[in-house]
C-alpha positions as CSV (number, residue, x, y, z in Angstrom):
1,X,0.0,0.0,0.0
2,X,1.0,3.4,-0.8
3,X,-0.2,6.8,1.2
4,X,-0.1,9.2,-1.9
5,X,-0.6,12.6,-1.4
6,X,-0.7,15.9,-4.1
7,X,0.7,19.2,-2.8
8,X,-0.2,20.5,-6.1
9,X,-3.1,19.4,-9.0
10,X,-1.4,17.0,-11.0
11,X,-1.7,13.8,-12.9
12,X,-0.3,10.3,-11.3
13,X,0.5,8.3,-14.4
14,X,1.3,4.4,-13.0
15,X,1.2,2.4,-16.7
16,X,3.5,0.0,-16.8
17,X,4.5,0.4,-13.6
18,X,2.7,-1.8,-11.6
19,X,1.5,-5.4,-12.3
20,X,-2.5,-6.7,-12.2
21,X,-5.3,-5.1,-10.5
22,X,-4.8,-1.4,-8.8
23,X,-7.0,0.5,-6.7
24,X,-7.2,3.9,-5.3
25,X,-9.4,4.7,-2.0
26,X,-9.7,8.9,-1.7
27,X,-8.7,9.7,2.0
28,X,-9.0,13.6,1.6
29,X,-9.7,15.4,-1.1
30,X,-11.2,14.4,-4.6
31,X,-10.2,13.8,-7.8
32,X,-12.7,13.9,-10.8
33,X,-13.3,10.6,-13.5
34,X,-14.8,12.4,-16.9
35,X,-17.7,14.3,-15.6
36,X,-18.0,12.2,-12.4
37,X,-16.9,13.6,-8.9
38,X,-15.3,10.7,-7.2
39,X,-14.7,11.8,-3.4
40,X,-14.2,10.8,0.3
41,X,-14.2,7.0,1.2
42,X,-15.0,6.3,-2.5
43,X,-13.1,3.4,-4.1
44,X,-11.7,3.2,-7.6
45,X,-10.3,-0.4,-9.2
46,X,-8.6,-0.4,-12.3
47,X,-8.4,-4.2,-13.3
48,X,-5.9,-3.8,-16.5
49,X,-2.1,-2.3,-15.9
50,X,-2.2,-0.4,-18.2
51,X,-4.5,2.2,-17.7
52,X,-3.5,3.9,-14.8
53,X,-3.5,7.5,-14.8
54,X,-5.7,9.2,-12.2
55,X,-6.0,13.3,-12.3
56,X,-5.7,14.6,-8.5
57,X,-6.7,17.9,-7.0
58,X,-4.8,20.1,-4.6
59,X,-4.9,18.8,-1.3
60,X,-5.8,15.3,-2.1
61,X,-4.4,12.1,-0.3
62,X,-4.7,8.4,-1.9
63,X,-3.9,4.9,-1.0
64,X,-2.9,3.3,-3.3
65,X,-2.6,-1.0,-3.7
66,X,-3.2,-3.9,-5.6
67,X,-1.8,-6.6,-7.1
68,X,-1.9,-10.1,-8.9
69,X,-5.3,-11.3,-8.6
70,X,-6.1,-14.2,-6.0
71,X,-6.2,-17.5,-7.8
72,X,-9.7,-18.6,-5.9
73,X,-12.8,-16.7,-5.9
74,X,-13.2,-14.9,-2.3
75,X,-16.2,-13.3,-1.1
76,X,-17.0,-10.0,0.9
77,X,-19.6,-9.6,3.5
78,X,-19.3,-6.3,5.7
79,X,-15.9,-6.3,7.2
80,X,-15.3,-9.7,6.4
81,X,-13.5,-11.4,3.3
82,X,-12.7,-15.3,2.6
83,X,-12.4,-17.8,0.2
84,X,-15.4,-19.5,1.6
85,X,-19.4,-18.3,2.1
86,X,-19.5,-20.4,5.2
87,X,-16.5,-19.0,7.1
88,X,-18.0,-16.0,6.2
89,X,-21.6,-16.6,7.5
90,X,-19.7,-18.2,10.7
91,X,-17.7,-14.8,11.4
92,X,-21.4,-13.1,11.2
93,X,-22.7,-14.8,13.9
94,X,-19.6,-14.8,16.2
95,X,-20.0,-10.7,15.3
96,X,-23.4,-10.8,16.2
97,X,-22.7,-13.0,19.5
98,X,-19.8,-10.6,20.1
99,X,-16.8,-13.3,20.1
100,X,-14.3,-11.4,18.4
101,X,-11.9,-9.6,20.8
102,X,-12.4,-6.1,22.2
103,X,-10.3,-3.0,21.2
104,X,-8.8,-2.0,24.6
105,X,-10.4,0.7,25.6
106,X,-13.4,0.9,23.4
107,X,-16.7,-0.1,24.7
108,X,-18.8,0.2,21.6
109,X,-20.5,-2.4,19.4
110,X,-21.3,-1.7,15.8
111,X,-23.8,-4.3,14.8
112,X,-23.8,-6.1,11.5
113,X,-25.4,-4.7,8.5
114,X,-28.8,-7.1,8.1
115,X,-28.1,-6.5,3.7
């Protein structure tokens, strides 16, 4: 992973310089994507190599990562990512039953999303 940040409005160009799937997650900032405003918490993936160039505003900060893609199919629910839709429904109801361990400190409890 890579914390990218622009002092100034430029253009990150990346082709050929990284190898399978790449994706950007906007921190601060924004950046625009043709006539589409991507900002804050949004998430862009670029699945070929080579075509990644991403225009960034003033101000904005990135993380960048990526790589080869997994050989097996995995699966995302929530928080949670595996290989296998059982492990997955298994780590919703330890969530739910409140078995994974507690941030020192913290005494809140986010409950899982029902969709």
């Amino acid at each position: 992973m890579v914390d990218i940040y622009a002092e100034e409005s430029n253009t990150l160009q990346l082709k050929d310089q990284l190898k399978g799937e790449v994706a950007f997650v906007i921190v601060e900032g924004k950046r625009h994507l043709e006539d589409e405003e991507v900002g804050v918490g949004q998430m862009l993936i670029s699945k070929t190599d080579h075509q990644c160039e991403i225009c960034l505003e003033k101000g904005t900060r990135l993380l960048l990562f990526g790589g080869e893609p997994l050989e097996e199919e995995h699966f995302l629910l929530w928080n949670f990512v595996s290989h296998s839709k059982e492990r997955l429904q298994q780590a919703k109801e330890d969530w739910k039953a409140q078995k994974f361990p507690k941030v020192p400190g913290d005494k809140t409890y986010i409950p899982i999303p029902e969709k």
